[in-house]
C-alpha positions as CSV (number, residue, x, y, z in Angstrom):
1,X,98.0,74.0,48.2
2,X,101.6,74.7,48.5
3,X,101.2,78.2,50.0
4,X,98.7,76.6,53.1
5,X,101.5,73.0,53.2
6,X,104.1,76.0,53.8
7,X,102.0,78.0,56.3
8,X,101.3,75.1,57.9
9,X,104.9,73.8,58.4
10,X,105.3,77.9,60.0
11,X,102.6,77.7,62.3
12,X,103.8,74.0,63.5
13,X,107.4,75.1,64.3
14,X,106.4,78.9,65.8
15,X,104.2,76.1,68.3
16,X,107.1,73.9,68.9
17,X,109.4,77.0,69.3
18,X,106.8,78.4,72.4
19,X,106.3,75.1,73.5
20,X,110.0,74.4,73.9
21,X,109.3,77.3,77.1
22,X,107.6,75.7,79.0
23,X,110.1,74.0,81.2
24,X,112.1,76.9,81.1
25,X,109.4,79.8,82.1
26,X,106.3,78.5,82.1
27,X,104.7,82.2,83.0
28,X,105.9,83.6,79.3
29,X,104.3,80.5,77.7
30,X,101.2,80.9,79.4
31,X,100.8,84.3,78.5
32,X,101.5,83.6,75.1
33,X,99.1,80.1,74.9
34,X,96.6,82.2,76.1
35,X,96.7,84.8,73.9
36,X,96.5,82.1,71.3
37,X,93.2,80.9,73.4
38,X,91.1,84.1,73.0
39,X,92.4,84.1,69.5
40,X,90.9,81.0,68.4
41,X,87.7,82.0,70.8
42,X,87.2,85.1,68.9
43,X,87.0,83.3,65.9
44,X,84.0,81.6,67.4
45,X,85.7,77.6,68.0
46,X,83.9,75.8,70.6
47,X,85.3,76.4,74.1
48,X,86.4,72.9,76.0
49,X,85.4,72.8,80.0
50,X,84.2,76.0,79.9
51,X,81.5,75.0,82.4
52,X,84.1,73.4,84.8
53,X,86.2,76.3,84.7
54,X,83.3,78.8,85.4
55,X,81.8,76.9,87.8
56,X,85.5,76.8,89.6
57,X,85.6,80.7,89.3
58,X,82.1,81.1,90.7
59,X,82.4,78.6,93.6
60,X,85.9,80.2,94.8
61,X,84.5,83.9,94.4
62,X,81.9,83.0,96.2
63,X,83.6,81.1,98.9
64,X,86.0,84.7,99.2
65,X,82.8,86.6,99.6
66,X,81.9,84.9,102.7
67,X,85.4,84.8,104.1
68,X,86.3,86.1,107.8
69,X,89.2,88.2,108.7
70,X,87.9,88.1,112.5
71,X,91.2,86.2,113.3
72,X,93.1,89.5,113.2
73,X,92.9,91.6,116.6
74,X,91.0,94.9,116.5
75,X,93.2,97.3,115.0
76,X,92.0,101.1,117.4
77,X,94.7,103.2,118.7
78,X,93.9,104.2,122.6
79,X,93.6,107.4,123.1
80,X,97.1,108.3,123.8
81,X,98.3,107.2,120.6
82,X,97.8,110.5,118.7
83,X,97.2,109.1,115.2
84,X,97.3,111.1,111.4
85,X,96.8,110.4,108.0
86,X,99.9,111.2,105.7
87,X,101.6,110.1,102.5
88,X,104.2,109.1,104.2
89,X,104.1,105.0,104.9
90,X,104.5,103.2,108.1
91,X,105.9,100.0,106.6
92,X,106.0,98.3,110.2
93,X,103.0,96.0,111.1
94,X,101.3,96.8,114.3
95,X,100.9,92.9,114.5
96,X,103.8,92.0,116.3
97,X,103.5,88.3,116.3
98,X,107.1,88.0,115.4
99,X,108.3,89.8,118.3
100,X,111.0,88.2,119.9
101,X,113.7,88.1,122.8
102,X,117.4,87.3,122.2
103,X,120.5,86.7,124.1
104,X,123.6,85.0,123.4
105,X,122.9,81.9,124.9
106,X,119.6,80.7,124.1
107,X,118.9,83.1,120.8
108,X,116.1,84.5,119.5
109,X,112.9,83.1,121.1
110,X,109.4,84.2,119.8
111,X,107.4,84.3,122.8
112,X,105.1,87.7,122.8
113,X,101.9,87.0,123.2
114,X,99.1,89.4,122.4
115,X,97.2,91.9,125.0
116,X,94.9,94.3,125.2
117,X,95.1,97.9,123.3
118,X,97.2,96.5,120.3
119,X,100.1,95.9,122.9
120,X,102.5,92.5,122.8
121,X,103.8,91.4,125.8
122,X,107.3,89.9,126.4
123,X,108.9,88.5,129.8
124,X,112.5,89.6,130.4
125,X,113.8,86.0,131.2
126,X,113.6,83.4,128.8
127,X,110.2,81.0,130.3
128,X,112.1,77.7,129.5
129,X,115.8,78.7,130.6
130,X,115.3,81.6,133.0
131,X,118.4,83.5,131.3
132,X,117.7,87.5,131.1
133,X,117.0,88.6,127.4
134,X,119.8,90.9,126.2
135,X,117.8,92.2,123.1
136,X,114.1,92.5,122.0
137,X,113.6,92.7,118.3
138,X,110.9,92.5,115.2
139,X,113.3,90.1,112.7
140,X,112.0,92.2,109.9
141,X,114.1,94.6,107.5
142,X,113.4,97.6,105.7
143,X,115.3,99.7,103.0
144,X,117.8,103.1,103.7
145,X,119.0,105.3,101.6
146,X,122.7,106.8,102.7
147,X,122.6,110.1,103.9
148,X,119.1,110.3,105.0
149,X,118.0,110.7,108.7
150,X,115.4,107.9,110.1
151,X,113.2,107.6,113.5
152,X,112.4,104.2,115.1
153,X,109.2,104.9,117.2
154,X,106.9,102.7,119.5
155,X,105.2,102.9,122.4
156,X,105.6,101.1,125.7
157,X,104.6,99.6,129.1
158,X,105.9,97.0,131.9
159,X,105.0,96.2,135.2
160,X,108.2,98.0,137.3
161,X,109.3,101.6,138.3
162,X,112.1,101.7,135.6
163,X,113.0,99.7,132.2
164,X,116.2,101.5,130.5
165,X,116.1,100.8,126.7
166,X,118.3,101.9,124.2
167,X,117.5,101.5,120.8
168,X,120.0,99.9,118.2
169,X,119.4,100.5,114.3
170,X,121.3,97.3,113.1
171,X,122.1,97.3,109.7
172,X,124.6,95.1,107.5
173,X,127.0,97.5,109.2
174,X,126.1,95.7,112.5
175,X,124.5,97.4,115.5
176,X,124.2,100.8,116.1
177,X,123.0,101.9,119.4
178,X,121.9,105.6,119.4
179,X,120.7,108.1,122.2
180,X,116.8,106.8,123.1
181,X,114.1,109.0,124.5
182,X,111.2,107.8,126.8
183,X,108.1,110.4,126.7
184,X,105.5,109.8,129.1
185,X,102.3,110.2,127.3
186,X,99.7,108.1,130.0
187,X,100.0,106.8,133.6
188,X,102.5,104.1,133.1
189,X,103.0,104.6,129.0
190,X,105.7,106.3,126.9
191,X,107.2,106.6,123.9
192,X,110.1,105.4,123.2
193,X,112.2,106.9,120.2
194,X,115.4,107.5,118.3
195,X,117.1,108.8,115.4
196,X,119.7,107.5,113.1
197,X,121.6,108.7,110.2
198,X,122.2,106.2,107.2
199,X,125.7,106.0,106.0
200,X,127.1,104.0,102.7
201,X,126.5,100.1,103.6
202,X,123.7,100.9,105.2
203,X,120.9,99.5,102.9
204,X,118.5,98.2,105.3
205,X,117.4,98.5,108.6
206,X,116.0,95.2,111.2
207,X,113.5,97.4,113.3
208,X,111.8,97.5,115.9
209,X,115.3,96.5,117.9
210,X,116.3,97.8,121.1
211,X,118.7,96.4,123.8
212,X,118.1,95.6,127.4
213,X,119.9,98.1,130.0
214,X,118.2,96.9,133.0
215,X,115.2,97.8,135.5
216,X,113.0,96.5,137.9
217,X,110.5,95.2,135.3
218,X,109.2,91.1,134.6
219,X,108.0,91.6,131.2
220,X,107.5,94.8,128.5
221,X,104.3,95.6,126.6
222,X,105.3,97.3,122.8
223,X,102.3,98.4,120.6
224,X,102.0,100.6,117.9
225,X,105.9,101.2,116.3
226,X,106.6,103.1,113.6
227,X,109.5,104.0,111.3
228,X,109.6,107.1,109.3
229,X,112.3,109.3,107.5
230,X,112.4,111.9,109.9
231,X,114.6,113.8,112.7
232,X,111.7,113.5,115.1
233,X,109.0,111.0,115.6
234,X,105.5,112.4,113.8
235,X,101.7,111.2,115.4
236,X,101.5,107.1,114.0
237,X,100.3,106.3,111.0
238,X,98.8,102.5,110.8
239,X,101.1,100.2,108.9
240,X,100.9,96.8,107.3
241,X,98.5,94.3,108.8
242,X,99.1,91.9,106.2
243,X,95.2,91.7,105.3
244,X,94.5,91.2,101.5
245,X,91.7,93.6,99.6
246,X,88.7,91.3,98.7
247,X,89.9,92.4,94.9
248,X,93.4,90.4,95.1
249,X,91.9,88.0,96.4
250,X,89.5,87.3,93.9
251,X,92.3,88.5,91.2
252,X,94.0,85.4,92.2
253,X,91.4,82.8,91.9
254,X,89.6,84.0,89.1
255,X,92.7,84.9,87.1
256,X,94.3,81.3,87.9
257,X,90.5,80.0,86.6
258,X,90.3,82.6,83.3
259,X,94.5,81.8,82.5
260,X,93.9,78.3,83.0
261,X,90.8,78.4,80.7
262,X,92.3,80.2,78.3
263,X,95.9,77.9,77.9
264,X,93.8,74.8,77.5
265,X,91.5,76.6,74.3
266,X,95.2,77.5,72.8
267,X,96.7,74.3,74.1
268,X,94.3,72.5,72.0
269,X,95.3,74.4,68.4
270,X,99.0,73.9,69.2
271,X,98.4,70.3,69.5
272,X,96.0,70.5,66.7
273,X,98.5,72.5,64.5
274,X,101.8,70.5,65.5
275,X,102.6,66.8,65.3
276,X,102.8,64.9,68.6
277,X,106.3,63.8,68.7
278,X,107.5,67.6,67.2
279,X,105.5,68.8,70.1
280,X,107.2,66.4,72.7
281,X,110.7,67.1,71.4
282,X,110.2,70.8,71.6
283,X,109.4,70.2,75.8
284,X,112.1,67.8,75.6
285,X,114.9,70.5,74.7
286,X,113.4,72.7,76.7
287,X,114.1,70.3,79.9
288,X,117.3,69.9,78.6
289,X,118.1,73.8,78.4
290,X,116.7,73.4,81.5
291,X,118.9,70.7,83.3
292,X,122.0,72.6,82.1
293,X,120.9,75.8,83.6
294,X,120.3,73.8,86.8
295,X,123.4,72.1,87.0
296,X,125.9,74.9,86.0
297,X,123.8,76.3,89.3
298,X,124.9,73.4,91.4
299,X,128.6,73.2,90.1
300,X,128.6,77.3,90.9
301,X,127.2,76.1,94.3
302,X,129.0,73.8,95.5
303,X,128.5,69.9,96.5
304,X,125.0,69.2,98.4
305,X,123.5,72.9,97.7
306,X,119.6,72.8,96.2
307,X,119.3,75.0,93.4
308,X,116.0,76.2,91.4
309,X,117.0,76.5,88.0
310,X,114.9,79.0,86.6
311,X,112.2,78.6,89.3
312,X,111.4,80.7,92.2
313,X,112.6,77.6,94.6
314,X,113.7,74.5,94.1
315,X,110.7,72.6,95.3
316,X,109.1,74.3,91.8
317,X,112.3,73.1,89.9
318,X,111.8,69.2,91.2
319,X,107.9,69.1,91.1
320,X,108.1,70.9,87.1
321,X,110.6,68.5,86.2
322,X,108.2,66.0,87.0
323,X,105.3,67.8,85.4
324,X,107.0,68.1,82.2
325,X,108.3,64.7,81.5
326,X,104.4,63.5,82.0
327,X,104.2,66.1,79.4
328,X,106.7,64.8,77.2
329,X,104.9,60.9,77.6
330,X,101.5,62.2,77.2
331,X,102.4,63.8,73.5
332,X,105.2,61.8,72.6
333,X,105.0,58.5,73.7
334,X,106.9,55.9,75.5
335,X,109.8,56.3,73.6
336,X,110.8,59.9,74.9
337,X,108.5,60.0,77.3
338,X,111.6,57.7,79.0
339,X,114.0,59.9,78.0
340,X,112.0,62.8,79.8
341,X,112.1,60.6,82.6
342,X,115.5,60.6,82.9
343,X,116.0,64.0,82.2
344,X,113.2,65.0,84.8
345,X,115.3,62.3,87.6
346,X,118.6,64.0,87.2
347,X,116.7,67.9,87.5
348,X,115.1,66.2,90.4
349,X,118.5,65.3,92.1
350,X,119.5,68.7,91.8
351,X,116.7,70.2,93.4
352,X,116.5,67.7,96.2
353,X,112.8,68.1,96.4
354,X,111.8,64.7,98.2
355,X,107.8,65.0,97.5
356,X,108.4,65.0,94.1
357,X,111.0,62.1,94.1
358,X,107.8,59.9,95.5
359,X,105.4,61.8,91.9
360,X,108.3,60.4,89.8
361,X,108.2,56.9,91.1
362,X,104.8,57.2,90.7
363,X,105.2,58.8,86.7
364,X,107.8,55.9,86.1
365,X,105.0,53.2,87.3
366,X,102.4,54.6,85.0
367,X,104.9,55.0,82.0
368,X,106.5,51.1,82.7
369,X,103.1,49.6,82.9
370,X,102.5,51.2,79.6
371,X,105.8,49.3,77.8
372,X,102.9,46.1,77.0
373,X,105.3,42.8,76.8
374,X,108.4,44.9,78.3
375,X,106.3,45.9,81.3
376,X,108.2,43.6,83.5
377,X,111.6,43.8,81.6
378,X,111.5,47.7,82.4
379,X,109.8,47.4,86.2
380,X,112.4,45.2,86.9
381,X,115.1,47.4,86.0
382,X,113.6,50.1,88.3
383,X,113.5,47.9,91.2
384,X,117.3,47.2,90.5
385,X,118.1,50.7,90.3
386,X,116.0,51.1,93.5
387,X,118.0,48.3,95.3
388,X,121.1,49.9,94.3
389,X,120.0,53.4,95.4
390,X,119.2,51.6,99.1
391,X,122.4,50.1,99.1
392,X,124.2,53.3,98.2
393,X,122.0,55.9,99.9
394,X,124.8,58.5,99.4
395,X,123.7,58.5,95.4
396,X,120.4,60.0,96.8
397,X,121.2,63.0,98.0
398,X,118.9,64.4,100.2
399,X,116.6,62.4,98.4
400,X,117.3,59.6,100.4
401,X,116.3,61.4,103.8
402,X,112.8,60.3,104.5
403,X,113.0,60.2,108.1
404,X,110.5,61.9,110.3
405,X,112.6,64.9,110.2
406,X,112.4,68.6,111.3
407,X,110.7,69.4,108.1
408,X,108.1,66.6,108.2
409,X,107.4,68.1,111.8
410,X,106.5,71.6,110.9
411,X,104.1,70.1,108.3
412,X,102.1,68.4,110.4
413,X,101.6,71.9,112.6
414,X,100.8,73.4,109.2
415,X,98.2,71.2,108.7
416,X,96.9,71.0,111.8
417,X,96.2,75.1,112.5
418,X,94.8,75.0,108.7
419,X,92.4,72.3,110.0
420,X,91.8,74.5,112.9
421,X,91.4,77.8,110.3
422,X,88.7,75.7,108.1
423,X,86.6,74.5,111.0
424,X,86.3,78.5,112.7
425,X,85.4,79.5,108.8
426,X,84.4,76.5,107.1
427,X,82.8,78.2,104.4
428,X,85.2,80.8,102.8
429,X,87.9,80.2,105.1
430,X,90.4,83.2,106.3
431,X,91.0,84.9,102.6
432,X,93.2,83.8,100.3
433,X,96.6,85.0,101.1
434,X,96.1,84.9,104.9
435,X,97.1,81.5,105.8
436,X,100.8,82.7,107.2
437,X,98.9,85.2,109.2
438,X,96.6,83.0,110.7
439,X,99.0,80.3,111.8
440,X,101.4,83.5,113.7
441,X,98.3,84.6,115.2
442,X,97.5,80.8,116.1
443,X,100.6,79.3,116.2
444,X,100.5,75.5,117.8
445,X,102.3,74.6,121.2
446,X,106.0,74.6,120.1
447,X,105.5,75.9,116.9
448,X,108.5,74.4,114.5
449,X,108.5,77.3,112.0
450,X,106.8,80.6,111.5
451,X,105.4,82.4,109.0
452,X,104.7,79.5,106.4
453,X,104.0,80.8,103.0
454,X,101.5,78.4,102.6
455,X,100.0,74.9,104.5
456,X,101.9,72.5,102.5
457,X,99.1,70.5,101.3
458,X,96.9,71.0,98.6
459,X,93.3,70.4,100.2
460,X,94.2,71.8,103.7
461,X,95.3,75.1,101.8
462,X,92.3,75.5,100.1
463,X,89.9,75.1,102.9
464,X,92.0,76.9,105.4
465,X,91.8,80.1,102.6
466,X,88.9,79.4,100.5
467,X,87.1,77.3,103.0
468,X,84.8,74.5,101.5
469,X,83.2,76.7,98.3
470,X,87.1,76.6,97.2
471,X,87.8,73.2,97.4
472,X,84.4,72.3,96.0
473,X,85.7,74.7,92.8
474,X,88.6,73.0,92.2
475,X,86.8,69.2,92.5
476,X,84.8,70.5,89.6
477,X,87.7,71.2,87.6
478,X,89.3,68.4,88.6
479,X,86.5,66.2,87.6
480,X,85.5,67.7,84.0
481,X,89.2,67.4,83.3
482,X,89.2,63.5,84.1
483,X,85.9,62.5,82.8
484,X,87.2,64.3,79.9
485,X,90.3,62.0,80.0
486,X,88.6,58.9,80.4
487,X,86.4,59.4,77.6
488,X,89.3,59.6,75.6
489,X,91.3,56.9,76.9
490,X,94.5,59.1,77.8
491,X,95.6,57.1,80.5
492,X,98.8,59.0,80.8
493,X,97.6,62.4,81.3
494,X,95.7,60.8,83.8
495,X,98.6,59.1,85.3
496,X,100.3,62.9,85.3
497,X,97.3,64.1,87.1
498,X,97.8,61.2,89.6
499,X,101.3,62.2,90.5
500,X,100.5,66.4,90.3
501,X,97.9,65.5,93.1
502,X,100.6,63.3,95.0
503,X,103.1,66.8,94.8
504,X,100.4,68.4,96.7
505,X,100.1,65.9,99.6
506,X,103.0,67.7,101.2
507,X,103.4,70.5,99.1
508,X,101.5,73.2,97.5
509,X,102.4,73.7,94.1
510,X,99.9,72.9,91.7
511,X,98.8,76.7,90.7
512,X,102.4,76.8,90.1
513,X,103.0,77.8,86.1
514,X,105.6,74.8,86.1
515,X,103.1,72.4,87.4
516,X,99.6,74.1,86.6
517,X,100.0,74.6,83.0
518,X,101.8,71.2,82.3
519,X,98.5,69.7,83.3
520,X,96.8,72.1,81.1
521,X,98.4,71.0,78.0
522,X,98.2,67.2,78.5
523,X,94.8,67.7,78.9
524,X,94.5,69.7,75.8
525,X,96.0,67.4,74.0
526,X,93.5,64.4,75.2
527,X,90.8,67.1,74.4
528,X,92.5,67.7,70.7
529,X,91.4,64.0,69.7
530,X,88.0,62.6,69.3
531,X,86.1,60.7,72.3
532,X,86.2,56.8,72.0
């Protein structure tokens, strides 16, 4: 008996040791929670919301199945653009949706507009202030290596007897305009190319980029560019078009179902093998390890920066934060669930994530309405603190800047050409993945941003990539993992998934391993006790 008491008393801190990681990188946790998953499905335990997992896999793959890429233009060479096949990559996209014209004045203005033959045309004046563009550029970058000799290549027509180009390599060194050649190769096409030489500073290049020298032209027509490491330009080879594979796609949606799956069978035996309030301390230090990461950030920083902590962006810093003190309340209770609270306000404040500001209010409800008889004693203290934070704005941050502001703008264009992707493709949508394509090939009438990496809203996302089979998927999840929480009374975890849904309103974060797998383990934890 002593031998199993001690082994026991090992296994229960080795679980708060890995649980003490999720705050900090919720990835390594996963990987090992799901190891301890197959572990204990191997030894033949009864899987929990298997069937709502599955059915979320099957419903997504099949959803990706009958996805449309027909949004992207038809990708042929004319004639005169002699192609080949070679090892040698073309790492620029002949989608040029971020083509843009520059000048001093008025900057960079994306205004090409798609034509025929895999051409983008661009006027020479700026449409809104008539000024003549100095520069025409793609604002991408690609790498150099010193000493090594590169050729910026593309092909181009116009509408006038003469347009004299010269193209510029800029790199961190500045610009650096080099001898261009113009090859006729068709009535009214030619190639335009140059070489450049790398030197030491020079670790990346912003191409295509060349400089207006005049002409009798209105507008220019650039299709097909190319960069290479060569003296000399070689026949084009197709680059990038930003298009997933139907097996990353499903990669990602299966593998966020099977992970998922797999966390909540091991989530269950660490809550089975470690006390409750051990478990909730061990999340507990790990915001804490956490917070001081984050704010030794901010000091480094400066006054009014955003910092993410260990998180690929702050928005993931504010929105985990929040995620992990309904972790801490769900296994530990009121008593450090409100000490997670303040923990998870003060990560919040660094991040300046405003979304999840609104969760927490929302988490700090649920977990003051759980006090009983000092419901009102504690509610009434938050509205205090809120009164105070009105009257001293300046406390908030950037918290305190709910206006309809720029940011608030460009969401509601994401959501509205993700509304437009899911009714063109309401079944499987675009592909996942493809949403930041679609919206530069679709962008709205004074489009805010460009490029979004995603459409800043839970549902919208899904349907715009994954159409409705997606969304239905994750619904299914969504409501196995409640009905399971409802049977067992866990009011909290269900109060956590209240506010993880309210971070995806304007957001999208909840496959994020700070958010996602939070989730996961509260609802393990609901799942390691009996049904009432």
């Amino acid at each position: 008996m002593g031998g199993a008491g001690r082994q026991g008393g090992l296994l229960s801190r080795w679980a708060g040791l890995g649980l003490a990681l999720l705050p900090l990188q919720a990835p390594w946790f996963a990987a090992l929670a799901a190891l301890v998953g197959l572990w204990r499905l191997l030894h033949s335990r009864k899987p929990y919301l298997g069937w709502a997992f599955l059915g979320m896999a099957l419903l997504g793959t099949v959803g990706q199945g009958l996805s449309s890429q027909g949004f992207v233009p038809t990708l042929s060479p004319p004639d005169y653009v002699t192609t080949a096949k070679s090892d040698r990559p073309n790492p620029i996209s002949p989608i040029l949706h971020g083509f843009l014209g520059w000048n001093h004045e008025d900057g960079g203005q994306r205004i090409a507009q798609r034509v025929a033959q895999g051409f983008w045309r661009i006027p020479r004046h700026n449409p809104k202030t008539g000024r003549e563009f100095s520069e025409f550029l793609e604002d991408r970058w690609y790498p150099l290596e010193p000493g090594q000799t590169y050729t910026q290549s593309f092909y181009l027509r116009h509408d006038g007897t003469q347009a004299r180009l010269t193209i510029t390599f800029f790199t961190q060194r500045g610009h650096h305009p080099v001898p261009t050649q113009m090859e006729p190769v068709a009535p009214g096409v030619w190639r335009v190319w140059a070489r450049y030489t790398a030197q030491e500073g020079d670790g990346a290049v912003r191409a295509i980029d060349f400089l207006n020298e005049g002409g009798d032209f209105t507008y220019l027509e650039v299709g097909w560019p190319q960069l290479e490491r060569a003296p000399t330009p070689s026949p084009y080879r197709m680059g990038p078009t930003g298009l997933r594979e139907l097996g990353w796609r499903l990669q990602w949606w299966v593998g966020a179902a099977l992970m998922g799956f797999l966390v909540l069978q091991g989530g269950v035996w660490l809550c089975q093998q470690t006390p409750a309030p051990t478990a909730a301390l061990a999340v507990l230090v790990g915001m804490l390890a956490h917070l001081g990461y984050a704010g030794w950030q901010w000091l480094e920083a400066g006054e009014g920066a955003r910092v993410a902590g260990l998180t690929p962006q702050p928005n993931f810093l504010g929105h985990g934060a929040v995620a992990a003190a309904g972790l801490v309340w769900v296994l530990g209770g009121r008593r450090l669930g409100g000490v997670a609270l303040a923990v998870a306000t003060l990560t919040l404040w660094l991040s300046g994530s405003r979304t999840a500001f609104w969760a927490l209010l929302l988490l700090g409800l649920g977990w003051g309405w759980s006090l009983g008889r000092y419901r009102w004693a504690a509610l009434g203290m938050g509205g205090l603190l809120a009164g105070v934070a009105l009257a001293e704005p300046g406390l908030l941050g950037r918290l305190a800047q709910v206006a309809f502001d720029h940011s608030a703008q460009a969401r509601l264009q994401f959501w509205q050409v993700a509304w437009q992707a899911f009714r063109e493709h309401p079944l499987g949508g675009v592909g996942f993945g493809h949403f930041p394509l679609y919206f530069d090939l679709h962008p709205p009438s004074g489009a805010i941003e460009y490029t979004p990496g995603h459409a800043h809203n839970l549902g919208l996302h899904l349907l715009a990539e994954g159409g409705l089979l997606s969304l239905l998927g994750l619904g299914l999840w969504l409501a196995g993992g409640a009905r399971a929480l409802v049977a067992r009374r866990a009011w909290p975890a269900l109060v956590l998934l209240g506010a993880i849904l309210l971070l995806n309103t304007t957001d999208f974060t909840f496959f994020s391993a700070w958010v996602y797998y939070p989730l996961i383990l509260a609802t393990a934890s609901a799942l390691a006790q009996r049904p009432h």
